[in-house]
C-alpha positions as CSV (number, residue, x, y, z in Angstrom):
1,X,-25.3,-1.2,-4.0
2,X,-22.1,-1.9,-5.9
3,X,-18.4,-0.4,-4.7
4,X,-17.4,3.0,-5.8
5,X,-14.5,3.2,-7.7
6,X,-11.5,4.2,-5.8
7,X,-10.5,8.0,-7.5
8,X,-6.8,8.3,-5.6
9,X,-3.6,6.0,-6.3
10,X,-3.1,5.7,-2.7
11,X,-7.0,4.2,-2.8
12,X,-6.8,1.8,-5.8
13,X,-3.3,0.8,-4.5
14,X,-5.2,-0.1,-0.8
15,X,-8.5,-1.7,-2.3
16,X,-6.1,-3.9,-4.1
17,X,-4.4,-4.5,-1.5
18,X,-6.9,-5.2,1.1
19,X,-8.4,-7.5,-1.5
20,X,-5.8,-9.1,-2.4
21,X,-5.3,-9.9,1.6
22,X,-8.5,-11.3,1.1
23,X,-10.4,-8.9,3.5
24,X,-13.2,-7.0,4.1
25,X,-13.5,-3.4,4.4
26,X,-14.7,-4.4,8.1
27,X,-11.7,-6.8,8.9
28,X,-9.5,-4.0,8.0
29,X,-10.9,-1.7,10.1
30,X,-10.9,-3.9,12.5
31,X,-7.1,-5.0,12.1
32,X,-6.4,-0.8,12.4
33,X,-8.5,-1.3,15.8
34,X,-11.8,0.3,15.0
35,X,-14.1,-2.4,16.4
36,X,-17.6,-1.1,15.3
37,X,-18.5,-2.0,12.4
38,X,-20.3,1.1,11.8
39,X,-16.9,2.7,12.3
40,X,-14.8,0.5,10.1
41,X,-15.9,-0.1,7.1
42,X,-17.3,3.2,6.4
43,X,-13.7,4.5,7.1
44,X,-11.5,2.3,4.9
45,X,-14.1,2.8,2.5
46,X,-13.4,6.7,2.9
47,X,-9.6,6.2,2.3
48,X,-10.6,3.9,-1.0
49,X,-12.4,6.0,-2.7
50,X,-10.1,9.2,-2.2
51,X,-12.3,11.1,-0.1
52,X,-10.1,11.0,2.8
53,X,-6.2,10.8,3.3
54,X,-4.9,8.6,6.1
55,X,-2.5,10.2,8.5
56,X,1.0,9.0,8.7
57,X,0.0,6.9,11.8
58,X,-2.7,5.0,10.6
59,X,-1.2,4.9,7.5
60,X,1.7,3.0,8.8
61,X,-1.0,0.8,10.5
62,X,-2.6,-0.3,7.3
63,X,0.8,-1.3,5.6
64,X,1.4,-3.4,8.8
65,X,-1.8,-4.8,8.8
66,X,-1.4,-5.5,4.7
67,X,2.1,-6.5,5.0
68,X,3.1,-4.0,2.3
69,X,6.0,-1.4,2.7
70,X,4.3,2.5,3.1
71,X,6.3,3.2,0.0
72,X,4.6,0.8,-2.4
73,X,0.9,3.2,-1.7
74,X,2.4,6.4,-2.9
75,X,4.6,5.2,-5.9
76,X,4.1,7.4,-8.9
77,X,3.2,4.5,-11.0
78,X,2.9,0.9,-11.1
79,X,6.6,-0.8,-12.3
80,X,7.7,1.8,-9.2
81,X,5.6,0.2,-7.0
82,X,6.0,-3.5,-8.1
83,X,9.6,-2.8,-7.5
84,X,9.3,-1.4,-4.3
85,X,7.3,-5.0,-3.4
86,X,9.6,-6.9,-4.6
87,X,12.8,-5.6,-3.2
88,X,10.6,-5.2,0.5
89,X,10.9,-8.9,0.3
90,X,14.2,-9.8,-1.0
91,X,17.0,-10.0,1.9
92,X,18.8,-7.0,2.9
93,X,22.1,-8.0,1.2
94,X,20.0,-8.9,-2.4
95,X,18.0,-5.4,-2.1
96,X,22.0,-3.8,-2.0
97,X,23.5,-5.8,-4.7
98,X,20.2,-4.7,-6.8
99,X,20.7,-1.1,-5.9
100,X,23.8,-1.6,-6.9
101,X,22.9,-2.9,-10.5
102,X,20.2,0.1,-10.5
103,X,23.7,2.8,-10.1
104,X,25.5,1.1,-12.6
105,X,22.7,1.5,-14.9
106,X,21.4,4.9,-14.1
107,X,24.9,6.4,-14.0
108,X,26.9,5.0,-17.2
109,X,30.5,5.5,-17.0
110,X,31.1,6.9,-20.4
């Protein structure tokens, strides 16, 4: 049977993510600690496809378990959320000197 098609943002943003990761829908289940395979694949599978909404718990879980910042699954497009990657893994004082830039450029002195 071939994988539905994730509906929500939030759900193509995690299947791509998990994929990426190079897991299963299993091994991520397992990684949020449901240990029944029965259990976990049938519930990330849930959260793919849109037909659930992780809770703020288990969604913090997930972007642990991906290595991904909460913020990157519910950008409002995609540039937002590659941005929100790449400045989760630039060093603090890079992320404020870009932040920076961002001001200058959102805020024109005329």
């Amino acid at each position: 049977m071939p994988a539905k098609s994730p509906s929500s943002l939030f759900g193509r943003r995690l299947r791509a993510a998990r994929l990426a990761a190079g897991l299963t829908q299993t091994d991520l289940g397992r990684l949020l600690g449901l240990d029944d395979q029965n259990t976990a694949a049938p519930r990330v599978s849930r959260y793919e496809t849109g037909k659930h909404e992780p809770d703020g718990q288990t969604m913090a879980q997930i972007a642990k378990a991906l290595k991904l910042p909460v913020a990157y699954f519910h950008a409002v497009d995609d540039i937002l959320a590659e941005v929100i990657l790449l400045l989760s893994n630039m060093p603090k004082k890079e992320r404020e000197a870009v932040l920076s830039l961002i001001r200058e450029r959102a805020n024109p002195r005329t």
